[in-house]
C-alpha positions in Angstrom: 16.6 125.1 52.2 18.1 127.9 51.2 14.8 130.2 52.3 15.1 128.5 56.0 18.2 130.9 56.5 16.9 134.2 55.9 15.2 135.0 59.2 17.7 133.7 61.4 20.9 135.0 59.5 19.0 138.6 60.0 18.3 137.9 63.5 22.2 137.0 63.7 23.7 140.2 62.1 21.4 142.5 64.4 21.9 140.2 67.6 25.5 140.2 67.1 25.5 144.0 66.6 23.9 144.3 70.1 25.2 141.8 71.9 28.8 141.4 70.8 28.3 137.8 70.1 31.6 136.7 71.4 32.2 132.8 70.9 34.1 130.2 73.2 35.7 127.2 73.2 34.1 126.5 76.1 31.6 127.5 78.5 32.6 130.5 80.8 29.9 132.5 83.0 29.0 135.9 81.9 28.0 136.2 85.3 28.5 133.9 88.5 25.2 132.4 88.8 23.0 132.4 92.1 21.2 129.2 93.6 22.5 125.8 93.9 21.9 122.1 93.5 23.9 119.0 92.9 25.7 118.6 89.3 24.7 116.1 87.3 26.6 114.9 84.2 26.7 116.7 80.9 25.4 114.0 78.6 25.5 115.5 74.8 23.0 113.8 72.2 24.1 115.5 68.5 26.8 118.9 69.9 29.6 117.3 68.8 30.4 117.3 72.7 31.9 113.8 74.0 29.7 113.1 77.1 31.2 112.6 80.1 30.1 110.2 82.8 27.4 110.0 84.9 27.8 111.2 88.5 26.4 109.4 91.4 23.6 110.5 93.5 23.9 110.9 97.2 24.2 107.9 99.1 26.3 106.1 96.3 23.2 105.0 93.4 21.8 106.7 90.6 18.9 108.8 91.7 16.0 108.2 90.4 14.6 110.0 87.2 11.6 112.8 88.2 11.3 113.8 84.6 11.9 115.4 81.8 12.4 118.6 80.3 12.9 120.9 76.9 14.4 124.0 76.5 14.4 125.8 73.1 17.4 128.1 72.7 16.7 130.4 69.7 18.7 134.3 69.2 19.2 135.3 71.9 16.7 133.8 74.0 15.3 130.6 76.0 11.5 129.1 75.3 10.2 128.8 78.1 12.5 131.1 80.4 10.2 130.0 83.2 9.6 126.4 83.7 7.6 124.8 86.5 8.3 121.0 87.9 6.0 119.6 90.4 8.9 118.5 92.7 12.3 118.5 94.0 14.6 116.1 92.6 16.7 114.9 89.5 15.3 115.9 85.8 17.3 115.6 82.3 17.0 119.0 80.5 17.1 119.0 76.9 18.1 121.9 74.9 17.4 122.2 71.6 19.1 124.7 69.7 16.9 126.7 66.9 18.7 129.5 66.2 21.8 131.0 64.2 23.8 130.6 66.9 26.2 128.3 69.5 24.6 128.3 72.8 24.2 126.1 75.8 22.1 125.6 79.3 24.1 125.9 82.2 22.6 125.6 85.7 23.3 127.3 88.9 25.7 125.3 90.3 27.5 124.2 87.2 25.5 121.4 85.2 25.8 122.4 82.0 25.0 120.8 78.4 28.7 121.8 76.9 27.6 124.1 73.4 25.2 122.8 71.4 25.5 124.2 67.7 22.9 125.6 65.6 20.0 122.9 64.6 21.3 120.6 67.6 20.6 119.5 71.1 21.8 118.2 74.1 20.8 116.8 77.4 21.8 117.3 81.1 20.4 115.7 84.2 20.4 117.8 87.0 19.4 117.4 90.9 16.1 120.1 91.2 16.0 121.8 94.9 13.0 122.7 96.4 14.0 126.1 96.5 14.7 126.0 92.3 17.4 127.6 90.7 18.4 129.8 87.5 19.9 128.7 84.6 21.6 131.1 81.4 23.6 130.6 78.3 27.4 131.0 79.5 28.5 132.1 75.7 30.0 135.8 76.6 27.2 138.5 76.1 24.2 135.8 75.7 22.8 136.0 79.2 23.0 139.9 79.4 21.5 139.4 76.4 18.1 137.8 77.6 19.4 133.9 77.8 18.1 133.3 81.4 15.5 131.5 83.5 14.9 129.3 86.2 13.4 126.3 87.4 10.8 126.5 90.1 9.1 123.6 91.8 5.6 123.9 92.4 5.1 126.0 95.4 8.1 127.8 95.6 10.0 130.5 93.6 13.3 130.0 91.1 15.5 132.9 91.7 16.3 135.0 89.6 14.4 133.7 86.8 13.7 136.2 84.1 11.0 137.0 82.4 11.0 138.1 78.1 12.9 137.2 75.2 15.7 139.4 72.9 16.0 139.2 69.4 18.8 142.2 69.0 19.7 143.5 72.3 19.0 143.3 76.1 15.7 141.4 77.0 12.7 143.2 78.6 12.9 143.3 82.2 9.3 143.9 83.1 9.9 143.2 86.2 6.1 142.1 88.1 4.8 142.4 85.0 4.5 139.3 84.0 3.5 137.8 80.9 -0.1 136.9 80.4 -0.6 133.4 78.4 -4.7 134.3 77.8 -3.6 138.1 76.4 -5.3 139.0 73.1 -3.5 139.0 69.9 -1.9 142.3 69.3 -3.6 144.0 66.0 -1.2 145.1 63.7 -0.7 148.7 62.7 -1.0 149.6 58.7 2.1 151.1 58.2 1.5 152.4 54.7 1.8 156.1 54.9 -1.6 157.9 53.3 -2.7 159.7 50.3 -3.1 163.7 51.3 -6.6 164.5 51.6 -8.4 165.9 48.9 -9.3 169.6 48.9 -8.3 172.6 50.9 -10.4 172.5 54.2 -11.0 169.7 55.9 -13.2 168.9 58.7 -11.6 165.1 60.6 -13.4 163.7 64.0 -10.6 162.9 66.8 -12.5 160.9 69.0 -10.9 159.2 72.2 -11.0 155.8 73.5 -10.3 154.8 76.4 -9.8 150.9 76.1 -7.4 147.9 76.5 -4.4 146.8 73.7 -1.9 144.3 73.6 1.3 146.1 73.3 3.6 143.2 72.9 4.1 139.5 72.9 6.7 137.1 74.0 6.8 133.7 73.7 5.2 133.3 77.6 2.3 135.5 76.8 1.4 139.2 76.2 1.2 142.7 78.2 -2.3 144.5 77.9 -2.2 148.1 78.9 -5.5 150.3 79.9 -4.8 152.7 76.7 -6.2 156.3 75.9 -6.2 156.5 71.9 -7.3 158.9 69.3 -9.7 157.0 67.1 -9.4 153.9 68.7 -5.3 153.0 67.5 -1.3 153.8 68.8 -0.4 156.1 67.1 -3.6 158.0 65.9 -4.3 158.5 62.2 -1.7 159.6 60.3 -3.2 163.1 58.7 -1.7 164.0 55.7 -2.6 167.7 54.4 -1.4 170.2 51.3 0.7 173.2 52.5 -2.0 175.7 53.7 -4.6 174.0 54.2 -7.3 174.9 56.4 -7.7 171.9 59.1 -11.0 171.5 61.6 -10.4 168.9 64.2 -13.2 167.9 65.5 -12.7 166.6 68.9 -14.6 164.1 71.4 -14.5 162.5 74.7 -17.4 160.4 74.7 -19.3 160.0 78.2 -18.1 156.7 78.7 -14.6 157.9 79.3 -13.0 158.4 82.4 -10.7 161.0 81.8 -10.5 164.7 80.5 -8.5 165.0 77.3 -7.3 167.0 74.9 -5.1 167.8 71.7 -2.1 169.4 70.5 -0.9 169.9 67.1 3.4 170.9 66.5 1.9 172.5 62.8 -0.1 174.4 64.3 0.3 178.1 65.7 -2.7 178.8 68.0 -2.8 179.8 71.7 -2.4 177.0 74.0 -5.1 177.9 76.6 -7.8 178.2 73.6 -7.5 175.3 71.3 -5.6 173.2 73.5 -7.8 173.1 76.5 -8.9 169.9 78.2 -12.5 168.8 78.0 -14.8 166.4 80.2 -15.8 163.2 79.1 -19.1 163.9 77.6 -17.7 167.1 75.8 -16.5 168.3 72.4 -14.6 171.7 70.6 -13.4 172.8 67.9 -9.2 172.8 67.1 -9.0 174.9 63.6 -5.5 175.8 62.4 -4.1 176.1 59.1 -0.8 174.0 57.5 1.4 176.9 56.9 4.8 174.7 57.0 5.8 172.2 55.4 7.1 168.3 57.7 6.6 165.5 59.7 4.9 166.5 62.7 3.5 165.6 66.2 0.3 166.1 67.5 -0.1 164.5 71.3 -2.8 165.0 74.3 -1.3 167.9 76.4 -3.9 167.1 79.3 -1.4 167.2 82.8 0.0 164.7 83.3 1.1 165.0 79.5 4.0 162.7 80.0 1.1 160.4 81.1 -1.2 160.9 78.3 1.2 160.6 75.9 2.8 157.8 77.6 -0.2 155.9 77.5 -1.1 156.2 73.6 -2.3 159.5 73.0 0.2 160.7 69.6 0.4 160.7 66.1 1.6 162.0 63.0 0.8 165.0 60.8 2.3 165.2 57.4 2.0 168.6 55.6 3.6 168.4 52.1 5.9 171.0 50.5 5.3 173.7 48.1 4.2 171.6 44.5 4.2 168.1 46.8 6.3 165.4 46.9 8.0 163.7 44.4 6.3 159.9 43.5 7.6 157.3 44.8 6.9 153.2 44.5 5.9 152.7 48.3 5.5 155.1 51.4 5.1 154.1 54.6 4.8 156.0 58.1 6.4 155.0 61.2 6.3 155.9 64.9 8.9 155.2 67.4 7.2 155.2 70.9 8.1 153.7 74.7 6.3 151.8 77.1 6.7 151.8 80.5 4.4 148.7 81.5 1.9 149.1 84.8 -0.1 146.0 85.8 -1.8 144.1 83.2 -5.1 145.6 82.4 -4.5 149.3 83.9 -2.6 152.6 82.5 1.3 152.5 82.0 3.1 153.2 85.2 3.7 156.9 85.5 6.0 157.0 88.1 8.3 154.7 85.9 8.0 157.3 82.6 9.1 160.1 85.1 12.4 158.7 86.1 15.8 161.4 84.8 17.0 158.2 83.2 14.5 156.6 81.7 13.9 152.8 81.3 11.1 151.6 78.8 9.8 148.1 78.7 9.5 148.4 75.2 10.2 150.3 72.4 8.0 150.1 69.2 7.2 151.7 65.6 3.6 152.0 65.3 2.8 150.9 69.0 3.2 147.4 69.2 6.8 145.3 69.9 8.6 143.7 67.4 5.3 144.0 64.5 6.5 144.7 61.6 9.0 141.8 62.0 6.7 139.1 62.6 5.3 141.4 59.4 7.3 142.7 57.3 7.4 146.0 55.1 7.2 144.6 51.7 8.9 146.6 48.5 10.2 145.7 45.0 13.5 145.1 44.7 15.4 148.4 43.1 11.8 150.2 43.7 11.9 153.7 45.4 10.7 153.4 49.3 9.8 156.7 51.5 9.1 156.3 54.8 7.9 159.1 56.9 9.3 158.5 60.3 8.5 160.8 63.9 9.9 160.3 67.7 6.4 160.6 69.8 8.9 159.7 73.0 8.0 160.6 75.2 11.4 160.4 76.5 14.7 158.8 74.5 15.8 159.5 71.4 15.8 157.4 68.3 18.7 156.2 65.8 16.7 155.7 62.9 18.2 153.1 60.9 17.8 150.6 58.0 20.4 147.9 57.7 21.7 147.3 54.4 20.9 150.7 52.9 21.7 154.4 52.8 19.5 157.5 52.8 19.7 159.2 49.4 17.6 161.4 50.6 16.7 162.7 54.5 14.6 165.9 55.5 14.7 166.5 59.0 12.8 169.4 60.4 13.2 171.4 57.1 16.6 170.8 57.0 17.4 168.5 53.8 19.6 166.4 52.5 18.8 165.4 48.6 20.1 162.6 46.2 20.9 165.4 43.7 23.6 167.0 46.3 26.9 167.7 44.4 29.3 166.0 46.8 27.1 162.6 46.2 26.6 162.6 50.4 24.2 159.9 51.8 23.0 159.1 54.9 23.2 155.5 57.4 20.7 156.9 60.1 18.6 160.0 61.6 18.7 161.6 64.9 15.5 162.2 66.1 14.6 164.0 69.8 11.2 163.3 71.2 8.9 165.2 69.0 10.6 165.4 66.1 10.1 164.3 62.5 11.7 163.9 59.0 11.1 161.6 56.2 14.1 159.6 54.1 14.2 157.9 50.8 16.3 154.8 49.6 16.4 151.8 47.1 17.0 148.1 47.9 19.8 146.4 46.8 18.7 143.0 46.0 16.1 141.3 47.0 16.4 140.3 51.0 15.6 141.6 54.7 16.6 144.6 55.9 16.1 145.1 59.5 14.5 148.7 60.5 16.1 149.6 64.1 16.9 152.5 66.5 20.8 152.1 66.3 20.5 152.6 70.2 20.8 148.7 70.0 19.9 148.1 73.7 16.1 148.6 72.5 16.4 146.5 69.4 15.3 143.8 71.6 12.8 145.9 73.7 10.9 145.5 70.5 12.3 148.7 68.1 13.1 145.9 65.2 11.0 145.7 61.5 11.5 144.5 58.5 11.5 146.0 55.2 11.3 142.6 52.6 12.3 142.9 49.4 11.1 141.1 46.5 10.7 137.8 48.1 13.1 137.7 50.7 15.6 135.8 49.1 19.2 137.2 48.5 20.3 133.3 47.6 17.8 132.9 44.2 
């Protein structure tokens, strides 16, 4: 019983960070809500909510029943957002409350089920126009949130029905994008950070591929991009070297690409029209540069468009150890904080969507894929010694790094560092990272529990920047 509450109470303390989880006594719009169709009585089954009586249809009887309806409210989102009835006329809607949280279904118009409290549920019949119409969760911050939808009747179009689900912060709006129900599983991303390569020269093969991935999932279905990758993954390989090494990339564009590509390496110090020059599909060269500083850096496709290239998957991490190597540690991990900006399903992310001076991603991800490493957690011992190795490929907002429920003993950021030895005893809760930019930080857990990884720019915890870092067996309660 006890283990039951562990995901959800998570969940909880990040959505309510983001969302400002405001309760009410009652139901009160967030928003005034668009659309219409008759009300039809609240009728509560288990919210604790007396149920009023029924109203009568037009014409003075009870219209008759079309059908039925369920609705699944977890945090902070509805299951499905978009539902579909095959005609006009009056439905009971049941929500059933799965999550952490109060919340209820209120409909355009004003039908509502009253709150429903956590593990509960409640029905209200409602009169379905042929036009549709939207419904939200009325708690304050819940349907800016993510908790919306709408109804549409076959044939027609329910606006402002929403597409997504939050679990931490504003829901993806996609926009046409829409969710595809037959989208591949994503593949998850080994996050564990690397052993440095053996030796002091080392030859590596960067070969691109041009193919599809699924770059999130929501409830609804996923979004498949058209993606340009280094060795076939977003991000590349992570390629960890000894200070000075002597590194020979190795790079191809097989013929069966469509696109000219190339490389650039941040620890690197080489001209950029020798090295980093573009080559056909069908070609190869030679990038040789030596390791002569220490970090976490970025290496990216600087083919033009690069904010397209590197939009569209082509990054990764280089991590050159210090003078005498770093100290050992019990687990090490590497993570990526990237954006999406979604085109169609199937095709290249929408360029002219990265471009914009205030930038909007669909999604934001570690290791290239929304919301992974939570349905997938991180997993440490408890009071065990964690490094994670963490870089901001962009290509355009900067990232908040962030572990709830611990502090930073130790944080190097671009050479500058910050040590658990320090006289004043000085910690850290989070690290500012600008596109391109790397560090690594070091901390203990507590207890054994979840601790949510974030960007503490909360309005993309729910865009997909949330993990989990799971210690011992997840269980704070044992």
């Amino acid at each position: 019983m006890r283990r039951s509450q562990l995901l959800p109470s998570v969940i909880l303390v990040t959505a309510a960070l983001a969302a400002g989880c405001a309760q009410a006594s009652g139901p009160t719009w967030t928003f005034p809500p668009a659309g219409g169709g008759a009300v039809a009585a609240v009728a509560p089954v288990a919210s604790g909510v007396p149920a009023a009586a029924p109203s009568a249809a037009a014409g003075g009887g009870m219209a008759a029943m079309a059908g039925t309806v369920e609705i699944t409210a977890f945090d902070l989102g509805f299951t499905p957002k978009a539902v579909t009835v095959p005609a006009a006329g009056r439905y009971a809607f049941t929500l059933k409350n799965t999550g952490a949280m109060t919340h209820d279904l209120t409909f355009a118009g004003g039908a509502t089920t009253g709150p429903v409290e956590a593990g509960q549920t409640a029905t209200v019949e409602v009169d379905v126009p042929a036009a549709g119409l939207t419904f939200l969760c009325s708690i304050p911050g819940h349907a800016a949130a993510g908790m919306t939808g709408g109804v549409t009747v076959t044939g027609g179009t329910a606006g402002g029905a929403a597409e997504g689900e939050s679990h931490g912060g504003p829901a993806p709006d996609t926009g046409t994008v829409l969710p595809d129900p037959a989208a591949p599983k994503y593949t998850l991303y080994d996050a564990t950070a690397p052993k440095v390569l053996d030796g002091t020269t080392h030859d590596i093969d960067l070969v691109v591929k041009e193919m599809p991935m699924t770059v999130g999932e929501t409830p609804d279905g996923g979004f498949v991009q058209a993606v340009w990758t280094f060795n076939g993954t977003v991000p590349g390989p992570v390629i960890r070297v000894h200070l000075g090494d002597r590194i020979r990339i190795h790079l191809k564009n097989p013929a069966t690409n469509q696109l000219s590509h190339s490389v650039d390496f941040h620890a690197s110090q080489v001209a950029w029209n020798d090295e980093m020059t573009s080559i056909k599909p069908g070609e190869e060269k030679l990038y040789e540069w030596t390791a002569d500083y220490a970090g976490v850096w970025m290496y990216h496709c600087g083919t033009a468009p690069a904010l397209h290239h590197i939009a569209n998957g082509m990054y990764g991490m280089v991590i050159v150890e210090p003078a005498g190597g770093f100290k050992p540690v019990d687990h090490e991990f590497a993570l990526v904080q990237n954006e999406w900006y979604l085109g169609p399903q199937g095709e290249p992310v929408d360029l002219a969507k990265a471009a914009v001076g205030n930038p909007a991603p669909d999604f934001v991800t570690f290791n290239g894929v929304k919301d992974q490493y939570k349905d997938h957690p991180l997993e440490v011992g408890t009071g065990k010694t964690v490094r994670i190795f963490v870089l901001d490929a962009g290509p355009n907002i900067d990232s908040s790094f962030h572990i709830v429920g611990t502090i930073f003993n130790t944080v190097v950021k671009e050479g500058i560092a910050l040590t658990s030895d320090n006289p004043g005893h000085f910690g850290s809760q989070a690290v500012d990272l600008s596109p391109a930019q790397g560090a690594y930080v070091e901390f203990t857990t507590a207890e054994d529990g979840l601790y949510p990884i974030v960007t503490h720019a909360f309005n993309f915890v729910g865009r997909g920047a949330l993990g989990l870092v799971k210690a011992g067996d997840g269980d704070p309660l044992k």
